[in-house]
N, C-alpha and C positions, 0 to 999 in steps of 0.2 A: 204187739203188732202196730199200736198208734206210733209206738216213738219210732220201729223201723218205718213206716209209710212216710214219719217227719225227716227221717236223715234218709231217705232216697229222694225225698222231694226238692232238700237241700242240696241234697250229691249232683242233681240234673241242675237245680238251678249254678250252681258251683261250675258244670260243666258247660254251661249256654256261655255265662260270664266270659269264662276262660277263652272262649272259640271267640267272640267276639275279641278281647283282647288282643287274641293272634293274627285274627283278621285283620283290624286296628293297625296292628307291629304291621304286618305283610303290605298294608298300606302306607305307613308313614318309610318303609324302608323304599315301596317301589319309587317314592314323591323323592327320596334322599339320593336316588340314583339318576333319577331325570332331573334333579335339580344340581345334579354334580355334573352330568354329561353335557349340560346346556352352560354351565362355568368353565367346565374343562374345552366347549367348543368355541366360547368369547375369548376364552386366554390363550389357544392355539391361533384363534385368528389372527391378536393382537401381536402375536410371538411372531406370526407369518411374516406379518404388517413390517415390524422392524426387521425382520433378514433381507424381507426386498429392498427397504429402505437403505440398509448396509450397503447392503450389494450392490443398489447402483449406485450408492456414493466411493463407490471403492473400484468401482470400472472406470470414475470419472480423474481427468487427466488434472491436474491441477492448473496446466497452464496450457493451453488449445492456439493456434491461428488465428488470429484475429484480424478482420477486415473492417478497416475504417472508411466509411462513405464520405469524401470529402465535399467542398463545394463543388459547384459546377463549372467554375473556372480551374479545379485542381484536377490533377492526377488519379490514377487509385492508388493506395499505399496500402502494405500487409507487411503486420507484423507477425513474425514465426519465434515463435520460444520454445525452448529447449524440452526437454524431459525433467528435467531434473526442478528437484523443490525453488531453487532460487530462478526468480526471473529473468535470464539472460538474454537479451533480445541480440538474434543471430545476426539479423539483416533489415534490421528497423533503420538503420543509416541509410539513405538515397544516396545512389553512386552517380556518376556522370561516364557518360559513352566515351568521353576525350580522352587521350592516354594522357594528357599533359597533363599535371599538378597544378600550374597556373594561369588555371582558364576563370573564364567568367562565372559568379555564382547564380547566374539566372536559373540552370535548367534545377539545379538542388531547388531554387526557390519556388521554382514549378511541381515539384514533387513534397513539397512540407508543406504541410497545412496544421500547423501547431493548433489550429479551433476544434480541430477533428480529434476527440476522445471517445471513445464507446465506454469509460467508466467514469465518468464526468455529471454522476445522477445523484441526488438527494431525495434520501427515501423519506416520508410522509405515512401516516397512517391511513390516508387511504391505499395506498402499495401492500397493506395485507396480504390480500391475493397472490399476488404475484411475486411476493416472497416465501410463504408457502406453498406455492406451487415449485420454486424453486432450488427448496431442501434440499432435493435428492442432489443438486451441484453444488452444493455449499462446498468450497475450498475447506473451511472448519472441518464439516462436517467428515471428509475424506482425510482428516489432520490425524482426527480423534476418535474413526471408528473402533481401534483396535480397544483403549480403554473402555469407552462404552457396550462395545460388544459383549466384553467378558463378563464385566458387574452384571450387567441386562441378562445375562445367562446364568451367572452364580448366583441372583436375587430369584429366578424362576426355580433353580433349583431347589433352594431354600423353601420357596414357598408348596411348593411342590412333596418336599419331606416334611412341613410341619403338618399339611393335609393329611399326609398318608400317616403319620403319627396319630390325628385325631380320629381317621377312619378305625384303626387298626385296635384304640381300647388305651396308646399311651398316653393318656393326658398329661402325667408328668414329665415326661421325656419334652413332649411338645410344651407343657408350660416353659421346663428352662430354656428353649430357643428364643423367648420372649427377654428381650432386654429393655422393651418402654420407651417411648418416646425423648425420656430425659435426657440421657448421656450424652445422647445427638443431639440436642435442642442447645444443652452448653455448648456444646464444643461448634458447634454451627457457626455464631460468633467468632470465633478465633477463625477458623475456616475463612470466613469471609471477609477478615481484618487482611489476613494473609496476601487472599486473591486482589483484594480493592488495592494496597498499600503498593504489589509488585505491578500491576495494571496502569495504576498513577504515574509510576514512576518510568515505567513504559511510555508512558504518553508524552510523559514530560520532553523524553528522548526525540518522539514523533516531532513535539513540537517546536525543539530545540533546532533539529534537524530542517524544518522549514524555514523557518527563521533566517539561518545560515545560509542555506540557497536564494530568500528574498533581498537578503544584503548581497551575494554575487551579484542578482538582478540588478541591484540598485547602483552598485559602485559600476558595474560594465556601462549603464547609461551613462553615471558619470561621468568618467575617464571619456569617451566618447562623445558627450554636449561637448568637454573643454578643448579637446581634439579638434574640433570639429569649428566651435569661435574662434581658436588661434590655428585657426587652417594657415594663414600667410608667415605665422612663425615657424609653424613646428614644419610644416611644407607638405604636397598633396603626397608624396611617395610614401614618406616616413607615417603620414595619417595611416592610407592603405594599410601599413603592415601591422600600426598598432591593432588596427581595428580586425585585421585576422588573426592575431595573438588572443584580443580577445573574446572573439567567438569561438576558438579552438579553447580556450581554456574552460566552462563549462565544460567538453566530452573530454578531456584531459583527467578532469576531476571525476567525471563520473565513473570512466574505464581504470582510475587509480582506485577510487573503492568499492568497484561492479565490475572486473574485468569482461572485453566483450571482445572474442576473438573469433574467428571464422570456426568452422567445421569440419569434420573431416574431409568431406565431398569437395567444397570450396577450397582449399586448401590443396589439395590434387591438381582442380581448374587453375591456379595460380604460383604453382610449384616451380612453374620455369616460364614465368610472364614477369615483365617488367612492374606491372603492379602492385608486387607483394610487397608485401612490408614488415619486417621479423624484426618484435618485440619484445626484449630481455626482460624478464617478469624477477625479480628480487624474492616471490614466494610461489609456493604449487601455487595452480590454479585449479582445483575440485569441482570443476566443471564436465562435460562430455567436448570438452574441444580437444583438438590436436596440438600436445606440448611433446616440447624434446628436450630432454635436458642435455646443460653445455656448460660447463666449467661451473655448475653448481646452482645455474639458472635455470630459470625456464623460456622457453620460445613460444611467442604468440606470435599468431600472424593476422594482418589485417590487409585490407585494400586500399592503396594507397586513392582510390578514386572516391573513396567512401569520404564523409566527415567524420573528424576533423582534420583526415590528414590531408584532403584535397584542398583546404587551403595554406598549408605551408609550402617550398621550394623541397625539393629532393636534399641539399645541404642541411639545409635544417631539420628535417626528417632522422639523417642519417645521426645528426646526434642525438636529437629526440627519442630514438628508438633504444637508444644508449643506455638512458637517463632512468634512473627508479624510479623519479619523482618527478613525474612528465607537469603536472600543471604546477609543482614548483619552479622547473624550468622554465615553464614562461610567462611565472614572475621575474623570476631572475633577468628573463631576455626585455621584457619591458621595463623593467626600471632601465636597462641598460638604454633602451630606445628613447627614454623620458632623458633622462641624463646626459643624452648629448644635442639636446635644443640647443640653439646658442641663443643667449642673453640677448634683449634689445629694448625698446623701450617700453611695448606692449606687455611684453612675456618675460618675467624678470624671477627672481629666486624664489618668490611668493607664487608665482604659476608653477614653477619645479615643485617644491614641497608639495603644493596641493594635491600636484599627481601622482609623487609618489608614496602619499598617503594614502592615497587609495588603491596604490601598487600594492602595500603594507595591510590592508584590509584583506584584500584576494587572498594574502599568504596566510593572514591569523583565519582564514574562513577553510583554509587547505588544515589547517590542525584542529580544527573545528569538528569538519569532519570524520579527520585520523581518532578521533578521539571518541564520537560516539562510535563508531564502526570497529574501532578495536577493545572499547572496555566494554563489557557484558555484565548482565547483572551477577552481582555475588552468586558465587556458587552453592555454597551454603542456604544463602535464602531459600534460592531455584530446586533446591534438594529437598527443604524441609518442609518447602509448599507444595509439592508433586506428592512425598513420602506422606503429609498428611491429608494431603485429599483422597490420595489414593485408600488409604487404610479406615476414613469417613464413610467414601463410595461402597467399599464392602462391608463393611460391618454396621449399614444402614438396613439390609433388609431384615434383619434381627430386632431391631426397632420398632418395623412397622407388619408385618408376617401375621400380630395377633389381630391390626385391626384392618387390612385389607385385602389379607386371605389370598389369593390363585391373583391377586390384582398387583401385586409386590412387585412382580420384575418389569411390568410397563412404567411403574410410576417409579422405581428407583433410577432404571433407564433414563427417563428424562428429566430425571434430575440432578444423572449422572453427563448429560449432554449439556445442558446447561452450565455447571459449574465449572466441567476443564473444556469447552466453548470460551468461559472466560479466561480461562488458565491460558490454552492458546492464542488468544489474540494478544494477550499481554505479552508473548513469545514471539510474535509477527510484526507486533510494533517497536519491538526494543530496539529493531535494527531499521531504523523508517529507509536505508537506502538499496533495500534488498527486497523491492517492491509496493512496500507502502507511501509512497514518495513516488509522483511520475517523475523520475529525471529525465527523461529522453523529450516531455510536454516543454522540461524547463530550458532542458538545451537547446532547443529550438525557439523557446521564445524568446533566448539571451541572442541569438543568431541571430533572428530578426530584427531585432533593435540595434543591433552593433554595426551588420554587414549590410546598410543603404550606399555605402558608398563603391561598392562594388555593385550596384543594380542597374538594371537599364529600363525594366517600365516593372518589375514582379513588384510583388507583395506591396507592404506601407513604408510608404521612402519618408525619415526626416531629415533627410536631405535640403528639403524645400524651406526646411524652416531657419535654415541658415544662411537662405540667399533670398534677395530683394529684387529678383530680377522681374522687369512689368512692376512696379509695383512705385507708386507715387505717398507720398503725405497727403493730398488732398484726396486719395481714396478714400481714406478714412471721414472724411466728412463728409462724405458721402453718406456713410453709414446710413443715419436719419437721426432718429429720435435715440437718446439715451439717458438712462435715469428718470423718463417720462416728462423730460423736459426737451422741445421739437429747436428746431432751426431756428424760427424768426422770434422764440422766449430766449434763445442764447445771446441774439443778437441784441436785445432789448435787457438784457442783464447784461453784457458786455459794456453797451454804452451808458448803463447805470451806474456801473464799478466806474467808468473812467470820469463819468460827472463829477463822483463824488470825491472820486480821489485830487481833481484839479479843486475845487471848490476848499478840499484840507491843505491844499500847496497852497492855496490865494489867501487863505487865514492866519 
């Protein structure tokens, strides 16, 4: 009777034991399910966060209307771009109301305000803010939603089954989806050798490409000072036309490797009006404008009232429109204009050469061009750094699944935005004349320096600086004080030099 009273006293304490332990279980399971539902309701929200994020980066237009507030002596100007990925500005040109081709270029000069850029900003770290605020428009970001989107949803998934692995009792199943931080940790390196090497060389492009365009700027001054000293040689007419050849040649060159044709609508408006101007294009144009083909060409149409064709003659037009290679033609027409100066004592064979060395620049800066715009980067490279980021981006959440759980698809995400964020702009910069590069800022500023001699009071004339009219030698001593030595210390050093110089003749 003592030992059964012992093994019932044990049997009840054996059975308290037990009841608490399940209590216990029954508690750490309810703590493992509101500890799950409050992970699962962070990671849904996170998940939310980026669809809306997607989505309104992927309603956003890559290239919008843009309205430039000019000065208050200017006009208003709007530029309209297309649909399509490359920047084509429709009717960024200023037309003039005149039907005539060779009118005055005041009223264009009334309508261009080359100061006026709306993306003319250098951002700063305190711009924080106001860069992440505006993500959701990021041009990138609408570039690259599709790779991002997917990884950022196959990294949720992932994380998502190694969970439902550890809920469900497979620990081994879920161990081997664990691959470690290492494999990625090497290969990260190479990744990023890839990205930096094609990025660089990208840029290099960018800034090869600027380059190019500053020497246009610089020789079109040129040609233009010297024009301009040997006014009474080269004579006011033949000045004139150099100096519209070359303002026209900037949008010669731009429209040679940025085609920039009218639009459907316009093109209708202009179908039987003397303005049109139909432009044999030597290749497609993969734009949304209206092309026709004709003996194997393409047909672009422009307004003859628009720049640059409103400062050439209707004869020159008609072969210009002819021509493949529009701003080689007028290189070709200015050497010819350089070339028939006639000799005399001021302007002799050393003033020819000069100019048409810099005729000779314009042209090596026209292959210049041809040459970043038509070579691309290796294909091969562009292949095996897309094939390998790509295959990095997805088989990163494998990697990290053991150590941050239901958190895997935010943070592969953005580090999957991050890395082809790089990938793309090394893609946007290879070609700097297909919007990274304002040409239509440049064209205009090459037009303003060139065409003073066609102005009547617009914009900045240097004009002025090649005539003396009003203007004396003794204005100048007027001045005052220079070098911080005044008028009556000149004159008292004046007749101290000539003391002393007679004093050395009388020795």
């Amino acid at each position: 009777e003592r030992y059964n009273i012992i093994g019932l006293t044990s049997s009840i304490h054996t059975g308290t034991s037990c009841s608490h332990s399940l209590k216990a279980d029954r508690n750490q399971t309810t703590n493992n399910i509101f500890e799950m539902a409050r992970i699962a309701a962070m990671i849904l929200t996170i998940q939310f966060s980026c669809v809306l994020l997607l989505l309104a980066a992927s309603t956003v237009q890559p290239f919008q209307s843009v309205k430039i507030k000019p000065s208050p002596s200017r006009h208003e100007v709007t530029l309209s771009y297309s649909s399509n990925s490359d920047p084509i500005a429709v009717s960024s040109s200023p037309t003039l109301s005149s039907a005539a081709s060779s009118v005055s270029t005041e009223d264009l000069d009334n309508q261009i305000d080359t100061y006026a850029d709306p993306n003319d900003k250098r951002y700063s770290a305190s711009d924080w803010a106001h860069n992440m605020l505006s993500l959701p428009y990021s041009t990138i970001l609408h570039e690259i939603r599709g790779p991002v989107g997917w990884i950022t949803a196959w990294s949720t998934f992932v994380s998502l089954a190694y969970k439902m692995c550890q809920w469900n009792g497979m620990q081994s199943l879920a161990h081997k989806m664990c691959l470690g931080p290492t494999p990625h940790s090497l290969i990260a390196s190479s990744i990023g050798l890839l990205l930096v090497f094609r990025t660089n060389s990208a840029y290099q492009r960018f800034t090869e490409g600027r380059k190019t365009w500053e020497q246009i700027l610089n020789t079109c001054r040129d040609i233009t000072r010297m024009t301009s000293v040997y006014e009474h040689n080269v004579g006011l007419k033949r000045k004139q036309r150099i100096q519209r050849l070359l303002a026209a040649f900037p949008y010669m060159l731009q429209h040679h490797i940025q085609p920039r044709c009218l639009d459907h609508s316009q093109c209708k408006e202009l179908e039987r009006s003397p303005h049109a101007l139909v432009l044999n294009e030597p290749r497609s144009i993969s734009i949304s404008h209206i092309v026709k083909k004709r003996g194997g060409a393409r047909e672009c149409w422009v307004d003859k009232r628009a720049l640059p064709w409103c400062l050439l003659p209707d004869p020159v037009l008609s072969k210009l429109g002819e021509s493949h290679n529009r701003p080689l033609w007028v290189t070709d027409r200015l050497s010819l204009e350089i070339t028939e100066i006639k000799y005399d004592d001021n302007f002799t064979s050393r003033e020819r050469l000069e100019l048409l060395k810099h005729t000779n620049t314009l042209s090596k800066c026209i292959g210049h061009c041809e040459r970043i715009h038509q070579t691309a980067v290796p294909l091969n490279y562009a292949r095996h750094a897309l094939r390998s980021l790509t295959l990095w981006s997805f088989t990163l959440p494998f990697g990290l699944v053991d150590k941050l759980g239901l958190l895997t698809g935010p943070s592969v995400g953005i580090v999957a935005w991050l890395m082809y964020g790089v990938y793309e702009i090394g893609h946007r910069i290879e070609d700097p004349f297909q919007g990274s590069l304002r040409l239509t800022d440049l064209c205009n500023g090459i037009y303003r320096d060139v065409m003073f001699g066609d102005r009547n009071q617009a914009g900045m004339r240097r004009q002025s600086a090649f005539r003396k009219d009003f203007e004396k030698e003794s204005d100048w001593d007027r001045v005052g004080a220079a070098f911080g030595v005044s008028r009556a210390e000149k004159e008292i050093l004046r007749s101290a030099e000539s003391e002393v110089l007679s004093n050395e003749a009388y020795q």
